[in-house]
C-alpha positions in Angstrom: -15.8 23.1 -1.5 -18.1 21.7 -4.2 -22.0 21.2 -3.8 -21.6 17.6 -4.2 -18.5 17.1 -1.5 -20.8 19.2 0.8 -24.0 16.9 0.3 -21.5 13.6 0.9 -20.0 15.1 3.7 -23.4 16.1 4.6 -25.1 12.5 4.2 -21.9 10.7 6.0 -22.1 12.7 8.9 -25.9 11.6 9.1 -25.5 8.1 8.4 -22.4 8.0 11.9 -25.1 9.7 14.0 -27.9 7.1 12.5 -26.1 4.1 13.0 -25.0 5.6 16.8 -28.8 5.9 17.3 -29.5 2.6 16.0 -26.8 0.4 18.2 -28.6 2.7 20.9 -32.2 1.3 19.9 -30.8 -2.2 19.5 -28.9 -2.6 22.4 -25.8 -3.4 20.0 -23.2 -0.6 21.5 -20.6 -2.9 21.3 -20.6 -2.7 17.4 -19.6 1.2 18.0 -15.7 -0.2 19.5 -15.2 -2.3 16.1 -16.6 1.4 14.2 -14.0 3.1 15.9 -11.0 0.9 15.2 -12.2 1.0 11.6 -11.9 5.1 11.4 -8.5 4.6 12.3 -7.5 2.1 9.9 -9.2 4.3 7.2 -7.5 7.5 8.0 -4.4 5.7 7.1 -6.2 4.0 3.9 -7.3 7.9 3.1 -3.6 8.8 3.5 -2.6 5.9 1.4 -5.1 6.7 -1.6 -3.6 9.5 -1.8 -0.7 8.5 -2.1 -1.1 5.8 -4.5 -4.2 7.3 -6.6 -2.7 10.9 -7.1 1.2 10.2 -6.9 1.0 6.9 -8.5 3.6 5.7 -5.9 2.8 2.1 -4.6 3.7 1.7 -1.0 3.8 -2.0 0.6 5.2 -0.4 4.0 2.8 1.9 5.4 2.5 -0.2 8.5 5.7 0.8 9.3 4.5 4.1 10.0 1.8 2.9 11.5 3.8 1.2 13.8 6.0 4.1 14.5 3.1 6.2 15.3 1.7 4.1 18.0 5.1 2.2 19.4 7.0 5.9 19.8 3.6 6.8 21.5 2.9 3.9 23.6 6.6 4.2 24.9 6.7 8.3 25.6 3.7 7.5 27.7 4.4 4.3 29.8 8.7 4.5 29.8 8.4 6.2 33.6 11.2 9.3 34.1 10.4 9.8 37.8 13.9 8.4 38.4 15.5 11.3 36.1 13.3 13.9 37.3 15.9 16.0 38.2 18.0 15.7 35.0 17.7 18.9 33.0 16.6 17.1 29.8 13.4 15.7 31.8 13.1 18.9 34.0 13.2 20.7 31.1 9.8 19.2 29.1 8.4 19.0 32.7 8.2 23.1 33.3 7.1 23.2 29.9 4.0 21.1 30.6 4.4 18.0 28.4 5.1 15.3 30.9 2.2 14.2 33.2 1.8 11.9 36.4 -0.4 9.0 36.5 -1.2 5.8 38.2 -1.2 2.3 36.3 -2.6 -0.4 37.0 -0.6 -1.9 40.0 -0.5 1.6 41.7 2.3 3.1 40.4 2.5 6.5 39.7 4.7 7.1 36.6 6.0 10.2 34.9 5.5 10.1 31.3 4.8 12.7 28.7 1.4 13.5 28.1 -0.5 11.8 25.6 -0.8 15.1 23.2 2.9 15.9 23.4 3.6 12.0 22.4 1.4 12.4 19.6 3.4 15.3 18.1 6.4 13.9 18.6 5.4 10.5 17.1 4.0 12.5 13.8 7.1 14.6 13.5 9.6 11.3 13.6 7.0 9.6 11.5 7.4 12.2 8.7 11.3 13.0 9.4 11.8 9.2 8.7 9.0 9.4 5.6 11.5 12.1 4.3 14.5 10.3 4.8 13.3 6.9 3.1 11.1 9.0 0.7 14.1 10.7 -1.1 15.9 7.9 -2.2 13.2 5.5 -2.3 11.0 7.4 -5.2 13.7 7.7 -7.4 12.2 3.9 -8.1 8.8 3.1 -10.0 6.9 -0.3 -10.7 7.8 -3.1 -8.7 11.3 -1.3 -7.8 9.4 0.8 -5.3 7.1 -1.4 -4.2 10.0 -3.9 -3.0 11.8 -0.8 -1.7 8.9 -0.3 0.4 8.3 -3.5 1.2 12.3 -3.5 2.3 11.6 -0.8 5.2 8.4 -2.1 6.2 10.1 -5.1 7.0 12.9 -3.5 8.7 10.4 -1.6 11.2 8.5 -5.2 11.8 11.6 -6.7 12.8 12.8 -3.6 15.2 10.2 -3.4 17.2 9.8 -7.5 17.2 13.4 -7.3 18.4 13.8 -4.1 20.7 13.3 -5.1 24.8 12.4 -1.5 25.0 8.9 -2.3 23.0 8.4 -5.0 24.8 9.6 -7.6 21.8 6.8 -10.0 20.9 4.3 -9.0 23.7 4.6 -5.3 22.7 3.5 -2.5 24.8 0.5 -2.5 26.9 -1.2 -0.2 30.2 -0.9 2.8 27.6 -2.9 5.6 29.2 -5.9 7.5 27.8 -5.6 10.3 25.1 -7.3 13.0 27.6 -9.4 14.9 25.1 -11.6 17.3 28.2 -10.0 16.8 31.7 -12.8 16.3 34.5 -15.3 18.7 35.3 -16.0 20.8 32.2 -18.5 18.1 31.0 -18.9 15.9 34.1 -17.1 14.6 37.0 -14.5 12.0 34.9 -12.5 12.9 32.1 -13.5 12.4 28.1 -10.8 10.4 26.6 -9.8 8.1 23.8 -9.7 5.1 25.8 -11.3 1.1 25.7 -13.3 2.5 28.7 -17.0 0.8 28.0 -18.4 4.0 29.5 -16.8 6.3 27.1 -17.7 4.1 23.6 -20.0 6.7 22.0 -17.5 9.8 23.0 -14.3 7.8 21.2 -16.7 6.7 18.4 -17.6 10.2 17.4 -14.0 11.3 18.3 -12.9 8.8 15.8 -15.0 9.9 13.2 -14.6 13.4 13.4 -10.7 12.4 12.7 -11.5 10.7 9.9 -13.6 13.5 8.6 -11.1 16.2 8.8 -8.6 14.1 7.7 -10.8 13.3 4.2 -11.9 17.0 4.1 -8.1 18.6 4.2 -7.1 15.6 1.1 -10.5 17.1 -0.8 -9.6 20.5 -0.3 -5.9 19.6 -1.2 -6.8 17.6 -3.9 -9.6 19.9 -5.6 -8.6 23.3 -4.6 -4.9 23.6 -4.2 -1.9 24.0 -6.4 -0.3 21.1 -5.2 -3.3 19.4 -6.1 -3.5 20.3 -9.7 0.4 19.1 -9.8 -0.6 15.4 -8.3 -3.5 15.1 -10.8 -1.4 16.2 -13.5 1.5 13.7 -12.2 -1.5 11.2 -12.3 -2.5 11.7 -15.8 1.4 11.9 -17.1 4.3 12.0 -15.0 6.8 13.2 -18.2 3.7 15.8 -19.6 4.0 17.1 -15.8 7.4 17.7 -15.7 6.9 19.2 -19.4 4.8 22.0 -17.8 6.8 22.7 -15.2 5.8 20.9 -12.1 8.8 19.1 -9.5 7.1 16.1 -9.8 10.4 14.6 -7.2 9.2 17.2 -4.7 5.3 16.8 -5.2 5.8 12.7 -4.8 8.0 13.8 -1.7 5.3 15.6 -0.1 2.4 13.4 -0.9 4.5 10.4 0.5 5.4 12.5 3.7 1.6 13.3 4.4 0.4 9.8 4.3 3.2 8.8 6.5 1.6 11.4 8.8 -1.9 10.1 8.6 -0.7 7.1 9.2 1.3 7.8 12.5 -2.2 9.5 13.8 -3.9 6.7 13.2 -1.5 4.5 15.1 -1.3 6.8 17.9 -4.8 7.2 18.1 -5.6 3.2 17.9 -2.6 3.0 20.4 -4.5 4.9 23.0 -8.0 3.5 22.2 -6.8 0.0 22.8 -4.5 0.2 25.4 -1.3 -1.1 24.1 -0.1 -1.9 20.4 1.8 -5.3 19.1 4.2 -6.4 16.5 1.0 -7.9 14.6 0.7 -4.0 13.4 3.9 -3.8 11.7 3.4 -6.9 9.7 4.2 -7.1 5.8 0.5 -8.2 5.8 -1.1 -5.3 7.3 0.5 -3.5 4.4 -0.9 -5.6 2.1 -4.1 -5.4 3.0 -3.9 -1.5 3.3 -3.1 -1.2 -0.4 -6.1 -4.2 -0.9 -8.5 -1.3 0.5 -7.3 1.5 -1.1 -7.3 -0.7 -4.6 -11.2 -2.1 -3.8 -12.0 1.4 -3.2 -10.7 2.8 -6.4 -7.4 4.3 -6.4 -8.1 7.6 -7.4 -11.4 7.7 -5.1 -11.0 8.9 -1.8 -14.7 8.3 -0.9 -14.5 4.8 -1.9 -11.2 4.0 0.2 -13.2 5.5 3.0 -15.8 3.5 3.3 -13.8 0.4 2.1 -10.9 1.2 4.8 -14.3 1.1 7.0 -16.8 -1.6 5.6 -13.7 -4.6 5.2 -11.8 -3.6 8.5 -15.3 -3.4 10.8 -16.0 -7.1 9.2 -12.8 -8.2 9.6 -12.1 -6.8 13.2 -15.9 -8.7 13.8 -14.5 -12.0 13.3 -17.1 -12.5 10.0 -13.7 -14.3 8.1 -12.0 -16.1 10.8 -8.8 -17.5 10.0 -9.0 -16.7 6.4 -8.6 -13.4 7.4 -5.4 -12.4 5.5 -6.5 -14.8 2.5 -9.5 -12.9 2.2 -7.6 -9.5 1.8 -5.5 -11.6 -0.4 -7.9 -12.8 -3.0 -9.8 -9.4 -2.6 -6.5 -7.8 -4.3 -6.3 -9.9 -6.7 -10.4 -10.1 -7.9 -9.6 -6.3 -8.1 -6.6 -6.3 -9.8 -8.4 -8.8 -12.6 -11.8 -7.7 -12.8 -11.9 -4.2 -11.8 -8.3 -2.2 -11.4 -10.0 1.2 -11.1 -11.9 0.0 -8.0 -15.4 -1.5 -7.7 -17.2 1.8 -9.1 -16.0 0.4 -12.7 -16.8 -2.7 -12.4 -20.3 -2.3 -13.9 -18.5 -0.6 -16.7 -16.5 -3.7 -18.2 -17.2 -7.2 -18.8 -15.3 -8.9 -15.9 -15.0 -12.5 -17.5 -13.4 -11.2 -20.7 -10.3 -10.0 -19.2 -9.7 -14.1 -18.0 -10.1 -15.1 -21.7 -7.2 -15.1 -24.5 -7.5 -12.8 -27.2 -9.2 -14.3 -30.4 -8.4 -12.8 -33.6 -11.0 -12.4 -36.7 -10.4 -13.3 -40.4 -9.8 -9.3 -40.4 -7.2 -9.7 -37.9 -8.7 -7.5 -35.7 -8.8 -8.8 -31.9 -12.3 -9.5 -31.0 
């Protein structure tokens, strides 16, 4: 790993713990649940960058992913099996230690699969359908694949919106905490991801450590692998790439497949966090404004999608736009797309007003 990446990674780290401190000092802890969210969302904006910087491969579906991630989660760990408990396919994952029993709400102790074992399974179907829709799907460039992707995100919006089983409009709710240390290794009650009040610093540094080994494991990949050196070459020139011998279907393939992944973690990990998940995740929106943060971050910049994914979402989730909340995301896409495509780090490098203005030609003939 580069000095540089080391002193960033170095300074964010101290800049989570400072602001922890600070909301400590204040008395403003509640701002730590609307940080959290916000690490979740940008672990799938990270995912995303990489995606769209590196592979050049525009994706107006991602919360479809997101949504399969949390629903598939949510579902594993509230649909109750105690009624088929003696059915070999749900005595089978029992011996093996991936269901759990638990009491909701009302009393009722269900049988579910544990959080962690939901969370694998999630990823994996998250990336089996990334590879299924991936191989067809980018065969298509431009706006092809954007619509194409924009086609399944809209299919997985109206699935869940549709499916009893999810719980149609209301979605899923009374998902149980992600048990990260059971009780009694650090105190009496168990250290989860959870809404718990009591718990906020422990999921807020949980979330952030996520979000940290997810950036460092795209650095790495991006910087230090052969894979790597493939995406940036498919970046620079997708036909020079192929010209030196790189799969560039197969590298686009893989990249696509990985965000998809990151994507599903952060849905499975918001899932658990909040409680329950809604259709309001899947929208065509959401998309949107996923590729908005990656774009006002800089596409090929996974720092600035970081701290974009973070800065607009923790605003955003704080109410600071109100019901101009999508517009916002909107006309942010669209500054960025006319003032400053390669993301707000360039914008000091060009002269924003000029690109609104028609070309005017000299008596040379030369466009001035």
């Amino acid at each position: 790993m580069q000095a540089q990446t080391r002193a960033g990674l170095a300074a964010l780290i101290t800049g989570v713990v400072l602001i922890q401190l600070f909301t400590a000092f204040t008395g403003t802890e509640y701002f730590l649940t609307q940080l959290t969210m916000s690490a979740y969302y940008a672990l799938l904006v990270i995912g995303l960058c990489a995606l769209m910087g590196y592979a050049g491969q525009i994706s107006i579906g991602h919360a479809g992913f997101f949504a399969i991630g949390g629903y598939l989660s949510a579902l594993l760990t509230t649909y109750n099996l105690q009624p088929l408990a003696e059915h070999p396919a749900v005595s089978l994952p029992a011996r093996l230690g991936l269901l759990f029993t638990w009491e909701n709400l009302y009393g009722e102790t269900l049988l579910t699969f544990a959080p962690w074992a939901a969370a694998i399974i999630a990823m994996v179907a998250a990336a089996l359908v990334a590879l299924l829709v991936g191989v067809p799907v980018l065969k298509l460039r431009g706006h092809y694949l954007a619509m194409a992707t924009l086609g399944f995100g809209t299919i997985i919006y109206r699935v869940v919106l549709a499916l009893p089983i999810l719980g149609e409009a209301d979605g899923i709710s009374e998902v149980p905490g992600f048990v990260m240390l059971p009780a009694g290794i650090v105190g009496d009650a168990a250290l989860m991801i959870s809404g718990d009040s009591s718990q906020r610093i422990f999921n807020y540094y949980i979330a952030w450590i996520v979000l940290l080994l997810g950036l460092i494991l795209l650095l790495n990949l991006m910087n230090r692998s052969r894979s790597g050196r493939a995406l940036r070459a498919l970046h620079g020139s997708e036909e020079a790439a192929e010209a030196c011998g790189v799969d560039t279907s197969r590298v686009k393939l893989q990249v696509f497949v990985l965000s998809a992944v990151y994507a599903a973690l952060a849905g499975v990990l918001l899932t658990h966090f909040n409680g329950g998940i809604g259709p309001a995740e899947a929208t065509v929106m959401k998309s949107v404004r996923y590729v908005a943060l990656v774009a006002v971050g800089g596409m090929t910049s996974l720092w600035g999608a970081l701290f974009m994914g973070v800065g607009l979402s923790f605003l955003s989730l704080r109410g600071v736009f109100g019901s101009y909340d999508d517009a916002v995301f909107g006309l942010i896409l669209l500054a960025v797309m006319l003032f400053a495509p390669g993301g707000l780090a360039q914008i000091n490098s060009r002269i924003p007003w000029r690109r609104l203005l028609p070309l005017k030609r000299t008596q040379d003939g030369d466009h001035a």
